[in-house]
Backbone bond lengths (Angstrom), bond angles and torsions (degrees), N, CA, C in turn:
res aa  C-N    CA-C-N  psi(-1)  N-CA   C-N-CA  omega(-1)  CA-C   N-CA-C  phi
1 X - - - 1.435 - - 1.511 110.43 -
2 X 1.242 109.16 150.48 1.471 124.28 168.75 2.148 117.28 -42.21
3 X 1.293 102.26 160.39 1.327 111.07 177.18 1.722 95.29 -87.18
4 X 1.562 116.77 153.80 1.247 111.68 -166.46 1.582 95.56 -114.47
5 X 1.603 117.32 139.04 1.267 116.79 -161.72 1.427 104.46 -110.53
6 X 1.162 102.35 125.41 2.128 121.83 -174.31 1.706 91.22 -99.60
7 X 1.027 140.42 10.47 1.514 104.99 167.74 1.974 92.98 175.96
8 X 0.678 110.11 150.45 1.684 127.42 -175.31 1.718 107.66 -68.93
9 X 1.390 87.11 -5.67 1.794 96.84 168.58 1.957 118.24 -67.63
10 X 2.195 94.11 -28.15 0.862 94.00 -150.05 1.505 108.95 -93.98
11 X 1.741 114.31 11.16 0.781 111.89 -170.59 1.785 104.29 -97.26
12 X 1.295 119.26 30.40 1.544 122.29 -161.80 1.146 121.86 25.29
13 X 1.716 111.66 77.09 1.097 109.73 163.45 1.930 129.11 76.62
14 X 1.604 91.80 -0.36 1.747 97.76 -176.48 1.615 92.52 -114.58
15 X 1.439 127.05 131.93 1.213 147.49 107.68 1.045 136.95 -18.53
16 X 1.349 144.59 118.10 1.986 134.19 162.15 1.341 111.08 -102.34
17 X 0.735 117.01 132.17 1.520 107.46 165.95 1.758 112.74 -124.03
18 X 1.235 107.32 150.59 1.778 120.80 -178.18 1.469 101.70 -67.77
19 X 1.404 111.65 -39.87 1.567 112.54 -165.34 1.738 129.05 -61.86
20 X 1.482 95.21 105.56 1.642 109.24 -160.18 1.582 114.36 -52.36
21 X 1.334 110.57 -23.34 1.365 139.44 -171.82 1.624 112.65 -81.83
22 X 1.218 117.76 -47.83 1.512 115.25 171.44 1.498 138.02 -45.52
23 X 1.155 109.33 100.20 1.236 118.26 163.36 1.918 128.56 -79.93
24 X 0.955 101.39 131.72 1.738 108.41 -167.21 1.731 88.68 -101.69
25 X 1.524 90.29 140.32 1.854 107.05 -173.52 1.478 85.89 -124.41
26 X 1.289 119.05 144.11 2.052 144.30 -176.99 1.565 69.91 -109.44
27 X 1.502 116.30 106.57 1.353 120.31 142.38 1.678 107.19 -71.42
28 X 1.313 114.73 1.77 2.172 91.10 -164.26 1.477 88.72 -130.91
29 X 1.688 111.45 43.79 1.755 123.13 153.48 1.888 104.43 -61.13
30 X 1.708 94.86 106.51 1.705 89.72 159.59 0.924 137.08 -93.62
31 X 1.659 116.69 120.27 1.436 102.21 157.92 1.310 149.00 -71.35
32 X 1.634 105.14 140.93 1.060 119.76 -157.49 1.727 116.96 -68.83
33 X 1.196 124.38 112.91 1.741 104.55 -174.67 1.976 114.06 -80.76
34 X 1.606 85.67 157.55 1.657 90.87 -174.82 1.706 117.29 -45.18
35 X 1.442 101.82 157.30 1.763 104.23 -175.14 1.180 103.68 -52.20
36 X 1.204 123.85 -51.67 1.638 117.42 179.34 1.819 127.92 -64.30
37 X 1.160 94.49 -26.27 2.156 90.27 153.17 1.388 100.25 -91.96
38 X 1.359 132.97 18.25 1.603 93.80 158.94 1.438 84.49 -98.80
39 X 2.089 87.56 171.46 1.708 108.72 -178.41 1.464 98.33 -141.35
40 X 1.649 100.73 106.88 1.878 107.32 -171.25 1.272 98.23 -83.32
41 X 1.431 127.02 172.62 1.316 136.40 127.94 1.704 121.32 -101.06
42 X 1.678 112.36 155.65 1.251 87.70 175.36 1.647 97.41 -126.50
43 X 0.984 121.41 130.37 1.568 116.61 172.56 1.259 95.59 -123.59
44 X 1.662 89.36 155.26 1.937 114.02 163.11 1.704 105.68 -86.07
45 X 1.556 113.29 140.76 1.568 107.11 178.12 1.441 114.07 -133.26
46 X 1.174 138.47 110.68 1.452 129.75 171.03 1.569 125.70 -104.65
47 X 1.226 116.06 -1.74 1.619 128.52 150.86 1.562 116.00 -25.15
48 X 1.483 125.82 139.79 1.176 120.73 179.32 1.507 122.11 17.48
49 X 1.343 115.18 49.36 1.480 129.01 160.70 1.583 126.93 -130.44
50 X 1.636 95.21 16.96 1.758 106.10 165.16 1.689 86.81 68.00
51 X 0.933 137.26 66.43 1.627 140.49 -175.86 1.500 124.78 44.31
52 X 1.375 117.15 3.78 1.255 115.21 -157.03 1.839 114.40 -100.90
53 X 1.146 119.19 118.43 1.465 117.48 -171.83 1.508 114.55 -64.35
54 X 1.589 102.55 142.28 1.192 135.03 177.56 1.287 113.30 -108.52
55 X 1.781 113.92 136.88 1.402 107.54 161.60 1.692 102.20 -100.68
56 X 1.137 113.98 157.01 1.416 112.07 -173.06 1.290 107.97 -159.41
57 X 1.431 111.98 106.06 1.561 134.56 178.83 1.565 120.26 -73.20
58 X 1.323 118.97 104.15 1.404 102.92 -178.73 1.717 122.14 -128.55
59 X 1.151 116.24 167.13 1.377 113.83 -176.98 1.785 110.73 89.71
60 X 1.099 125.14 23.73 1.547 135.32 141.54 1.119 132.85 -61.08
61 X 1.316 127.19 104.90 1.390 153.33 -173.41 1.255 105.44 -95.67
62 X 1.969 115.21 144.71 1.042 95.47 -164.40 1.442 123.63 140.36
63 X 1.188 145.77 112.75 1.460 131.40 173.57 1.198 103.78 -44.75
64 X 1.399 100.52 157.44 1.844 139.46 -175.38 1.569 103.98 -61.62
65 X 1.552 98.07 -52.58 1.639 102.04 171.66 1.685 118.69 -38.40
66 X 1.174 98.89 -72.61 1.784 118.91 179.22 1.606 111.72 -39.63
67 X 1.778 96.75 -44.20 1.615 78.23 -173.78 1.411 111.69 -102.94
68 X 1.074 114.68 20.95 1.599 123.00 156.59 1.415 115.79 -86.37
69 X 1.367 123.60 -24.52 1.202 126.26 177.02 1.921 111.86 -85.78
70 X 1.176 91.58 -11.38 1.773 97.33 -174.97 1.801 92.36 -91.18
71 X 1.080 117.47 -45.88 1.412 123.54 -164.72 1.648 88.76 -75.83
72 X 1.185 156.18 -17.08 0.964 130.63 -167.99 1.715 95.94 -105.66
73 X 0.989 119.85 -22.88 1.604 104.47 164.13 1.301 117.84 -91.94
74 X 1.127 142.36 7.52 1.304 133.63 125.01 1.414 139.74 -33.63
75 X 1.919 100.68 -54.89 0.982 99.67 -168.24 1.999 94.63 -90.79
76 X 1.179 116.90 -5.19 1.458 102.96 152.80 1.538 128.32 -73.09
77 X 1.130 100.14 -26.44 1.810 115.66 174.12 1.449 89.33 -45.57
78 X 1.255 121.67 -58.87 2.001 124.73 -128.89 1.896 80.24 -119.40
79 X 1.212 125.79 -13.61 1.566 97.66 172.74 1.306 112.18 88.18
80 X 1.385 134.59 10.72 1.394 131.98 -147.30 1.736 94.70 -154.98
81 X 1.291 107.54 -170.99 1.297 112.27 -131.21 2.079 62.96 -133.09
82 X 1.725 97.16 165.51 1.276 108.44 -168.39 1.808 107.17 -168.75
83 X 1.182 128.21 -163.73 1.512 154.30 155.46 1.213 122.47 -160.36
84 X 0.993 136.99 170.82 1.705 172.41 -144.48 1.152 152.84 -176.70
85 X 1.492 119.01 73.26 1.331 111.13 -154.70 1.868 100.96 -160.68
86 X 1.365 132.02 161.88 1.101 150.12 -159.08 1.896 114.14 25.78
87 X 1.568 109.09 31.60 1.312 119.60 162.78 1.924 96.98 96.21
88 X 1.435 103.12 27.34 1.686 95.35 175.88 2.069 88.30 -133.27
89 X 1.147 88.28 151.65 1.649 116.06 153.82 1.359 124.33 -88.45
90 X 1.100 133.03 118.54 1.518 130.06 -173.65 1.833 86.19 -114.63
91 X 1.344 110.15 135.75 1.913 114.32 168.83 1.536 92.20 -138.57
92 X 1.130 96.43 123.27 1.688 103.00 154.43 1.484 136.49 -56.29
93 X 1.021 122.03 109.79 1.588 142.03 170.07 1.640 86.87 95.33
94 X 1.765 105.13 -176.83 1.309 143.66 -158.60 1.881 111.43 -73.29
95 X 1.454 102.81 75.12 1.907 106.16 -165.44 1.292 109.24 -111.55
96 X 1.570 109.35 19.34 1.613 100.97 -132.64 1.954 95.08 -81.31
97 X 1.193 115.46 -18.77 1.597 124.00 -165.63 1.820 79.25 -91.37
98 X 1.388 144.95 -90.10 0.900 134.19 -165.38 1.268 131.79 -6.27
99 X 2.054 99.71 -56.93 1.367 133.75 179.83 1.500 112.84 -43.00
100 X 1.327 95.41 -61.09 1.514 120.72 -177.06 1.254 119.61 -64.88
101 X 1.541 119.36 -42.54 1.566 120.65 158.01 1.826 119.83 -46.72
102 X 1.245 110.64 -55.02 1.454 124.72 164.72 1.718 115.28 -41.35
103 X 1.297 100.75 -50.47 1.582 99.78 -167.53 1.573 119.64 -90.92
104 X 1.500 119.29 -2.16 1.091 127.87 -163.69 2.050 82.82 -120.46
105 X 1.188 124.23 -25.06 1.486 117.22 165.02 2.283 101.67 -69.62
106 X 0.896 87.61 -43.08 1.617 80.65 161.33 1.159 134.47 -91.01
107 X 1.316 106.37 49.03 1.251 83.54 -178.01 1.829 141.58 108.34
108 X 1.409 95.00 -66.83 1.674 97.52 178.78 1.349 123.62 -68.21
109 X 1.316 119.57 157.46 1.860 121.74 173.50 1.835 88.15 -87.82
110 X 1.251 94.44 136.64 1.892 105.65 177.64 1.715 73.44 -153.34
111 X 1.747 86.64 141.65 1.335 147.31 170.82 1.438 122.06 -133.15
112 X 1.367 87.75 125.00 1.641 107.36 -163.43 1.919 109.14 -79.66
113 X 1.256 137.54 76.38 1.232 133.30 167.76 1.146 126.25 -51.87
114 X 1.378 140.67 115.34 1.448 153.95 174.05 1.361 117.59 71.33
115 X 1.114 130.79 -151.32 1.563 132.46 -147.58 1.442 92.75 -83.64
């Protein structure tokens, strides 16, 4: 059986409501700034990847939406498989000059981090 709930505290922070009509508004939608105010980085990463290199885009500003839509033409750029999430690009294997050719033809400031 379920945990029994003593106070609306216990539901962390979620509300229900009956009302068929309610619509919920995300007042804290970000906007996304133009390609040219963003400022990427691009590093290579092989940390907790069983030896295997990562390209990994970071410093994207920006709703979640946007940079899921940037990360997914990447990883169509490079053919490969990828993620997106807390304002980084993760791409599988070694894209990182490709990446950077692509994103600096659109637009973005990319900076090349480490070797």
């Amino acid at each position: 059986m379920g945990k029994k709930l003593n106070s609306l505290e216990d539901l962390g922070g979620f509300v229900f409501s009956t009302n068929k009509d309610f619509e919920f508004e995300n007042e804290e939608s970000i906007e996304t700034p133009a390609n040219g105010e963003q400022r990427l980085e691009a590093h290579l990463d092989k940390k907790n990847r069983g030896g295997k290199v990562a390209t990994v885009i970071k410093g994207f500003e920006g709703n979640e939406e946007d940079l899921k839509t940037l990360a997914k033409k990447l990883k169509t750029l490079c053919g490969v498989g990828g993620t997106a999430k807390d304002g980084e690009i993760i791409i599988q294997g070694n894209f990182r000059d490709k990446i950077m050719d692509y994103l600096i033809k659109e637009g973005y400031k990319v900076k090349r981090v480490g070797s």
